[in-house]
C-alpha positions as CSV (number, residue, x, y, z in Angstrom):
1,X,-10.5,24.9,-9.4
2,X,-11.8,23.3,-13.1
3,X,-9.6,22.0,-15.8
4,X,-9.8,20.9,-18.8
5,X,-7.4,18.2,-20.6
6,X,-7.0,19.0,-24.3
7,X,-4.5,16.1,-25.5
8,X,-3.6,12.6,-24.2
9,X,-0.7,11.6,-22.1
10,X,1.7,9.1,-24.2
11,X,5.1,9.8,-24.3
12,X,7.4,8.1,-21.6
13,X,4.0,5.4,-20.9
14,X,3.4,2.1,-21.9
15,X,0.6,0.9,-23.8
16,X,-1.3,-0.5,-21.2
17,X,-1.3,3.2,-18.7
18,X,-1.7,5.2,-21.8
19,X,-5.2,2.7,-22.8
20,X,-5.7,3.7,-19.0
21,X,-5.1,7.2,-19.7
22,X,-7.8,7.5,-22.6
23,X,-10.3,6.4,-20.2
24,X,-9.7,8.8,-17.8
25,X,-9.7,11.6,-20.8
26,X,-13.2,10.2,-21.7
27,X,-14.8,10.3,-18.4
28,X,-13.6,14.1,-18.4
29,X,-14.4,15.3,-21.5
30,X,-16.6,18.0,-20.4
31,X,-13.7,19.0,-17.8
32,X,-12.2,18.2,-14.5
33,X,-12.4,19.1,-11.3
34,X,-8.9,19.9,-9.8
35,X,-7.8,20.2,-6.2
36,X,-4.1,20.6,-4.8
37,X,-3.1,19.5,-2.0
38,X,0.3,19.1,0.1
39,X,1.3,15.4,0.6
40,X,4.2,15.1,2.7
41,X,5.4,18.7,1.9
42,X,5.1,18.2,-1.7
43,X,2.4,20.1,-4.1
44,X,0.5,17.3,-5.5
45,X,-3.0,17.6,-8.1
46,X,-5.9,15.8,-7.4
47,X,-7.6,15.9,-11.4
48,X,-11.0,14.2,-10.7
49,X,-13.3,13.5,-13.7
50,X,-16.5,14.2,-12.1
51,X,-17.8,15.8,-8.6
52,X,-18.5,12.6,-7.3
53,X,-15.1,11.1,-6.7
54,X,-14.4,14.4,-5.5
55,X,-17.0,14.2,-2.7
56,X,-16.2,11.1,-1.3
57,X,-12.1,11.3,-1.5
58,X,-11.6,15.0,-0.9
59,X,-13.3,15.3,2.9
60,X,-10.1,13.3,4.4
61,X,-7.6,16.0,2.6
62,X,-9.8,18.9,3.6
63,X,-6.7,20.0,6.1
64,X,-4.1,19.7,3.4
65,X,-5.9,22.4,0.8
66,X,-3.0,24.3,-1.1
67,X,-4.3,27.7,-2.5
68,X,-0.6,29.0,-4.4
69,X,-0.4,28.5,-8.3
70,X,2.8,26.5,-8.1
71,X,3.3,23.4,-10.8
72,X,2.1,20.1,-9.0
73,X,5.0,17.5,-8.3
74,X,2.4,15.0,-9.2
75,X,-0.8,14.7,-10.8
76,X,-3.1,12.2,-10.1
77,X,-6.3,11.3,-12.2
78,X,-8.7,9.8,-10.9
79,X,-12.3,9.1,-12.1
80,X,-15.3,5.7,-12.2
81,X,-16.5,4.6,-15.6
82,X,-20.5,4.6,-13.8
83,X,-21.1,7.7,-13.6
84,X,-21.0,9.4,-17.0
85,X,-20.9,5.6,-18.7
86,X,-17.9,5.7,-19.8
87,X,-15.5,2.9,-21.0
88,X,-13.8,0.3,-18.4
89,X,-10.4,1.0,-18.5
90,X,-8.2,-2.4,-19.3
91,X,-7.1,-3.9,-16.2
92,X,-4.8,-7.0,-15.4
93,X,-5.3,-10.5,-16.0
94,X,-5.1,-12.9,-13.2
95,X,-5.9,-16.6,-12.0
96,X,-9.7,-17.6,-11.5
97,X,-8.7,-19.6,-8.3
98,X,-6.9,-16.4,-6.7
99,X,-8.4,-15.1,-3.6
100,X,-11.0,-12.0,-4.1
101,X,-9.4,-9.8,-1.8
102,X,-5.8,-10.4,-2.8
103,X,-3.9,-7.8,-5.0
104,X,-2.4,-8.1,-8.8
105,X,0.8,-6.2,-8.2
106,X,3.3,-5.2,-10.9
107,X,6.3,-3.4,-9.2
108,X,8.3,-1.9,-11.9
109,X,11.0,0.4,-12.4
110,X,9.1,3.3,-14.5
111,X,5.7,2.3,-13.9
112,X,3.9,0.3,-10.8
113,X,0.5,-1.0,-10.8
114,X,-1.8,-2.5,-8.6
115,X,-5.4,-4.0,-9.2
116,X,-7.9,-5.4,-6.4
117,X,-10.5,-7.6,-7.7
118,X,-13.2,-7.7,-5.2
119,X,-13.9,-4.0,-5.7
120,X,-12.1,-3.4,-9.0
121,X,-9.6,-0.9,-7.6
122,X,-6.9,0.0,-10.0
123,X,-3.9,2.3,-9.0
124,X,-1.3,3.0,-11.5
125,X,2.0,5.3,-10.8
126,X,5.1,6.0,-12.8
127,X,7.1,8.4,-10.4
128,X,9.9,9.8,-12.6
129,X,7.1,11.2,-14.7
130,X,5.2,12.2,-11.7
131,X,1.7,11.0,-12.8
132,X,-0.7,8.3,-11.2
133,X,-4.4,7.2,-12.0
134,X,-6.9,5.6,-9.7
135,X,-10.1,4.2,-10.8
136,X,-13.2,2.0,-9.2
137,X,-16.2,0.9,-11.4
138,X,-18.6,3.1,-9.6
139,X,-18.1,6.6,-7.5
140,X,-21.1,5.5,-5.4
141,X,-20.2,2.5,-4.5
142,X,-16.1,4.0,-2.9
143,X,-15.5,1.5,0.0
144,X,-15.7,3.6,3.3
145,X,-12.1,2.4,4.1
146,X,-11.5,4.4,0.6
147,X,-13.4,7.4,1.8
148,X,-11.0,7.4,5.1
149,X,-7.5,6.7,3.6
150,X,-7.5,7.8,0.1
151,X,-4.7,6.9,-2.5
152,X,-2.7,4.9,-0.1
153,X,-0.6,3.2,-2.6
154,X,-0.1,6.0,-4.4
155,X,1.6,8.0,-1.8
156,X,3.3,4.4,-0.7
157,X,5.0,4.0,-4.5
158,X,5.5,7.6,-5.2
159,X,6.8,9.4,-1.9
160,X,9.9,7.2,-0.9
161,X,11.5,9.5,-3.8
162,X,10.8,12.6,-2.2
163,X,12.0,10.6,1.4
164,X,8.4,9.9,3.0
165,X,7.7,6.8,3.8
166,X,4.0,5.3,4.2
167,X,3.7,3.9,7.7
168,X,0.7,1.5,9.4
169,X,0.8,4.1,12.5
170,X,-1.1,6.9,14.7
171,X,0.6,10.2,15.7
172,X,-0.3,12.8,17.7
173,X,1.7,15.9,19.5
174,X,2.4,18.8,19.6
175,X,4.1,21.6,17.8
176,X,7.3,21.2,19.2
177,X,7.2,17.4,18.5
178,X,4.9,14.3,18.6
179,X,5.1,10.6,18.9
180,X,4.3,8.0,16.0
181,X,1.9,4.7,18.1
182,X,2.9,1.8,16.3
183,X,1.2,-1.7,16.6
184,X,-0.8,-4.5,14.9
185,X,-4.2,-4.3,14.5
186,X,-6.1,-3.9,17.7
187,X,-3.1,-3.1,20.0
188,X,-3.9,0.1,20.5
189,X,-2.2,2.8,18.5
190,X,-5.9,4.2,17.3
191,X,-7.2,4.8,20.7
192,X,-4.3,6.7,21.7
193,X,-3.9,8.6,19.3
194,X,-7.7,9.7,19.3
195,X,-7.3,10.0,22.8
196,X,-4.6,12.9,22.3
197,X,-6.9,14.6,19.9
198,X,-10.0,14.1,22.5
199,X,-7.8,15.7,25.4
200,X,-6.6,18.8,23.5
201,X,-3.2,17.7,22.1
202,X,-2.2,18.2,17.8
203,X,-3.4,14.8,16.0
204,X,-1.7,13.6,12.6
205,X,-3.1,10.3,12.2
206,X,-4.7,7.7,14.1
207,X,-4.3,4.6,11.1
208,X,-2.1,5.9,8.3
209,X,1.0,8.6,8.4
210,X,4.1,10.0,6.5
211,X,7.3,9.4,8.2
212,X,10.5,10.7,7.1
213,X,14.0,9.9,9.0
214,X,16.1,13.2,7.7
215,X,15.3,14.9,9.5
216,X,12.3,12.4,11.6
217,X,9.1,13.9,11.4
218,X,5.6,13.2,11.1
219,X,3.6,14.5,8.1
220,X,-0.6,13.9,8.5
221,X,-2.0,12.5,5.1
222,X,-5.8,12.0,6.5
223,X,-8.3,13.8,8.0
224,X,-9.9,11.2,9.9
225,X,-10.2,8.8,12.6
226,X,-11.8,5.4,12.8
227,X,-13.4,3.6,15.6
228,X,-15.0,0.3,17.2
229,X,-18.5,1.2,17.6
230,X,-18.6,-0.3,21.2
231,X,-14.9,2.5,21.7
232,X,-16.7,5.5,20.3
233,X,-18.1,7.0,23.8
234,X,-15.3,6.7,25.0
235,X,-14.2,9.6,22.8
236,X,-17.4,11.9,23.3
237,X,-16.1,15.4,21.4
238,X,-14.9,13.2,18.1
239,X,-18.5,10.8,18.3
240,X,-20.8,13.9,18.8
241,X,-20.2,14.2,14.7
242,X,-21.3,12.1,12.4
243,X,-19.7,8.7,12.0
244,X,-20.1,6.8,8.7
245,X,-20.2,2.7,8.1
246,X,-21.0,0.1,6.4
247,X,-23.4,-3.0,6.4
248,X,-21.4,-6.2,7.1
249,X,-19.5,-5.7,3.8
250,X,-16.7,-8.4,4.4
251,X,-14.0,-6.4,2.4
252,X,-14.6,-3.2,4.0
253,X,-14.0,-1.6,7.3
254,X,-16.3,-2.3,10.4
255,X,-15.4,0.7,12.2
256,X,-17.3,4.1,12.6
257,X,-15.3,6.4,10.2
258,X,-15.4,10.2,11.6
259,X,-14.4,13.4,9.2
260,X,-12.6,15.8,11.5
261,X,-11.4,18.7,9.2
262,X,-14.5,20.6,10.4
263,X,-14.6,20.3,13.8
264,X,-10.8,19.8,15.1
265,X,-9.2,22.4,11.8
266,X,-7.0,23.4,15.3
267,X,-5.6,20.2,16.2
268,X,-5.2,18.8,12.7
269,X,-1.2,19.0,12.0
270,X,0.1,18.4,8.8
271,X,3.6,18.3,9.9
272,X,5.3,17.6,13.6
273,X,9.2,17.0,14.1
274,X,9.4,13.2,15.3
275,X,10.5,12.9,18.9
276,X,9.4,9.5,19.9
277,X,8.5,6.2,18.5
278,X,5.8,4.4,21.2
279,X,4.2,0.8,21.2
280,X,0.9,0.6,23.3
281,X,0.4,-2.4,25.2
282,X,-2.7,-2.7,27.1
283,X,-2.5,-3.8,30.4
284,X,-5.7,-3.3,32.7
285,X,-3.4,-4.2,36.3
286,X,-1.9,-0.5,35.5
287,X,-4.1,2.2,35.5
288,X,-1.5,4.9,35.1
289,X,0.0,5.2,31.9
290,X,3.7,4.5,32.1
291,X,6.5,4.4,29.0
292,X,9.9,2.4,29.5
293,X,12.5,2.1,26.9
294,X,12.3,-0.5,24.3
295,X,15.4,-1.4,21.4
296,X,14.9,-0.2,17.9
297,X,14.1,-4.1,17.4
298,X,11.3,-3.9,19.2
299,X,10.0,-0.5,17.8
300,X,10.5,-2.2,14.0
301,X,8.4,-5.2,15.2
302,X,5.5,-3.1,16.2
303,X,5.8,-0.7,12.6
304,X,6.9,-3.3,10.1
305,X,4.9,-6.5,9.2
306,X,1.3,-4.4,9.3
307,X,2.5,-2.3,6.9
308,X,4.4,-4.7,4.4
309,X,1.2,-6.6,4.7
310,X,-1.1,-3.6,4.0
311,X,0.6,-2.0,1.4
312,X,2.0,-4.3,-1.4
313,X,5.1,-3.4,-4.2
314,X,8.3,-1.2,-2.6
315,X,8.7,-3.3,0.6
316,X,12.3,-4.0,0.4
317,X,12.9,0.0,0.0
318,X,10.1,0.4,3.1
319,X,11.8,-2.4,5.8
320,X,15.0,-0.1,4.9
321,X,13.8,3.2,5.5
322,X,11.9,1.6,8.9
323,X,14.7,0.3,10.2
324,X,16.4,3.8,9.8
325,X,13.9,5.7,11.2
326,X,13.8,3.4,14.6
327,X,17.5,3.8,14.9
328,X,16.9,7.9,15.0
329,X,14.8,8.4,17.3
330,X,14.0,6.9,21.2
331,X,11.7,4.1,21.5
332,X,9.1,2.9,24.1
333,X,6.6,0.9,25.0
334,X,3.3,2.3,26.6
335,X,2.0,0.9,29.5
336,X,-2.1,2.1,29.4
337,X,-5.1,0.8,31.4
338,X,-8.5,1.9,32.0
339,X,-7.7,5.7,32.3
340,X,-7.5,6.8,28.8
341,X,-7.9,10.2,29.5
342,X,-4.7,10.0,31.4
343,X,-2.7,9.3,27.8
344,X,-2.7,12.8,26.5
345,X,-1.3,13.8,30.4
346,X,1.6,11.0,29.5
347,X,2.6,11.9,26.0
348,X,3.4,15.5,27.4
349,X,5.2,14.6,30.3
350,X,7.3,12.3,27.6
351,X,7.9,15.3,25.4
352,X,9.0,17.7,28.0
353,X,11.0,15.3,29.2
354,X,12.8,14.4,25.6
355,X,12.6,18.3,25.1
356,X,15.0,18.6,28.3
357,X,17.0,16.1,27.7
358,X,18.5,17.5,24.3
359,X,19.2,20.9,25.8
C-alpha cells in the first residue's frame, strides 16, 4: 500500500515534534510506503518514507500483516535523512560527558521522546493523538538489534493505553494457552522459548512480548529469534535459515538474528491466553525438566528490573501493571538441564495440567 501525505501535522504538537514532522514530510515527498499491521490487537500504520526502512523493519512484522481498510489507531512515521539527503530532524541537547550508549528521555504527559546518541535513534510518541516518529541517520546502517525488535519504545509508551504492557520475556504455547519465560539476560528464557518453537509447539516471542492482565494473555510483536552463535545447533530447524550479525559492533547485539515468518508462518501466534508465568534456572545435576511453584515475588523479580532497565520513560505505570499480572496468573520456576528437547514435552504437561485444574 502507497501513500501520499499532502499537508503537515501541527495542531495538538509542540514545536519541536512538528520541526520533527517536516522532516519526515520531506523525506516523503514523492510518497510513502504504508503497511498496517496488528500490535497487541490494535490496527496500527507503519508510513515509511522510503523502501529502505521498510526492508529492514518490516521482516520481523511479516506475521502481523493486516489486509482490512479500517482507520489505524496509530500511525507511525518513520524515515533516515541518508537516503534521499534530506534534512536532520532537530534532536535533543545533552551533556558532552554523558555516556554514548545512554538515553535522553523526556517523559511527558502529551508527548514522550527518547534519543540515543551512539546511533542517533530518535523516537517520539504523543498517544492521545495517536501518532509516533522514528528516525536513524542512515537506513543502511539500522542496528541488527533494530532489525529484530523494531519500535520498542514505541509500543512501550503508546500500548499501556490500550492495556498491553511491553515485557523483557519469551513465550511460547499453544492455542489453548502458553507460558511467558522470564529472566535476566542469559538465564534462559530465549533457549526455551526457541526450544518450544524447534519441538513443534506455537512461539510468540523469544526476547520481547505484549502482556496484558484483563484478561492475561500473550500478544507476539516480533517475528524473530536471536541466538548465541555457539547455541544455534542446538536448534537445527530455526539455524538451517539464514542468521544475520554483526562485526564486533559494541552497541549492537552479538547474537545470530533469525527471520522466521517464512519458514514457521504455522507456529507464529500473535495472540495466546496467558496460563503460566515460568523462570528458567539452569541446573545441569537435573536432566529432566521439572517446574515447582514460586510466589508472585519471585515471578516480578525475574520480569521487572530487565525491563525497567531496557526500556526507559513509563516505568512507574510498567512495575504496576507487572505486579498485577504476577498476582493473576500461577508462577514457577523451571528446572532444565542438558535435555532441551525435553522443554517442549514439559511446557505441555504444565498446560494440561493448569487446563485440568480449572475445570
Amino acid at each position: 500500500m502507497t501513500g501520499s501525505v499532502r499537508a503537515p501535522i501541527t495542531e495538538g504538537l509542540s514545536q519541536q515534534v512538528a520541526s520533527l514532522h517536516a522532516s519526515f514530510l520531506e523525506a516523503a515527498a514523492d510518497g510513502t510506503v504504508d503497511r498496517d499491521i496488528l500490535a497487541g490487537g490494535e490496527r496500527v500504520r507503519l508510513r515509511f518514507a522510503s523502501m529502505a526502512m521498510a526492508e529492514r523493519l518490516l521482516p520481523a512484522f511479516a506475521h502481523l500483516h493486516c489486509d482490512d481498510v479500517a482507520p489505524p489507531a496509530l500511525t507511525v512515521h518513520i524515515w533516515d535523512s541518508a537516503t534521499r539527503g534530506t534534512t536532520v530532524p532537530p534532536t535533543p541537547p545533552g551533556p558532552p560527558e554523558e555516556n554514548p550508549g545512554a538515553w535522553r528521555v523526556h517523559d511527558g504527559a502529551d508527548e514522550r521522546w527518547a534519543f540515543r546518541p551512539v546511533v542517533g535513534e530518535l523516537t517520539v510518541v504523543a498517544p492521545m493523538l495517536g501518532l509516533a516518529w522514528f528516525w536513524m541517520p542512515d537506513a543502511a546502517a539500522v542496528p541488527l538489534y533494530e532489525r529484530a525488535a523494531p519500535l520498542r519504545l514505541v509500543w512501550h509508551w503508546w500500548l499501556p493505553g490500550r492495556g498491553r504492557h511491553l515485557g523483557h520475556a519469551g513465550a511460547a504455547g499453544r492455542a489453548d494457552g502458553g507460558v511467558l519465560f522470564v529472566g535476566k539476560g542469559g538465564s534462559g528464557k530465549s533457549s526455551a522459548a526457541v526450544a518450544c518453537l524447534e519441538g513443534g509447539l506455537s512461539f510468540a516471542s523469544d526476547d520481547y512480548v505484549l502482556v496484558g492482565a484483563d484478561p492475561p494473555a500473550i500478544y507476539s510483536l516480533y517475528a524473530s529469534a536471536k541466538l548465541e552463535p555457539e547455541h544455534s545447533r542446538r536448534f537445527p530447524r530455526v539455524a538451517a535459515g539464514e542468521g544475520h550479525r554483526t562485526d564486533g559492533d559494541p552497541y549492537d547485539t552479538d547474537k545470530l538474528v533469525f527471520m522466521l515468518a517464512d519458514r514457521f508462518a504455522d507456529q507464529l501466534a500473535p495472540r495466546m491466553p496467558l496460563r503460566a508465568i515460568v523462570v528458567p534456572r539452569v541446573t545441569p545435576e537435573h536432566p529432566e525438566t521439572r517446574f515447582h511453584p514460586i510466589g508472585p515475588r519471585d515471578a516480578l523479580l525475574g520480569l521487572a528490573p530487565s525491563t525497567l532497565l531496557q526500556l526507559p520513560g513509563g516505568q512507574r505505570d510498567t512495575l504496576a501493571a507487572l505486579s498485577r499480572l504476577v498476582q493473576r496468573v500461577p508462577c514457577f520456576a523451571m528446572q532444565s538441564g542438558a535435555d532441551i528437547d525435553g522443554i517442549p514435552a514439559a511446557v505441555e504437561q504444565l498446560l494440561d495440567r493448569l487446563a485440568s485444574e480449572t475445570r
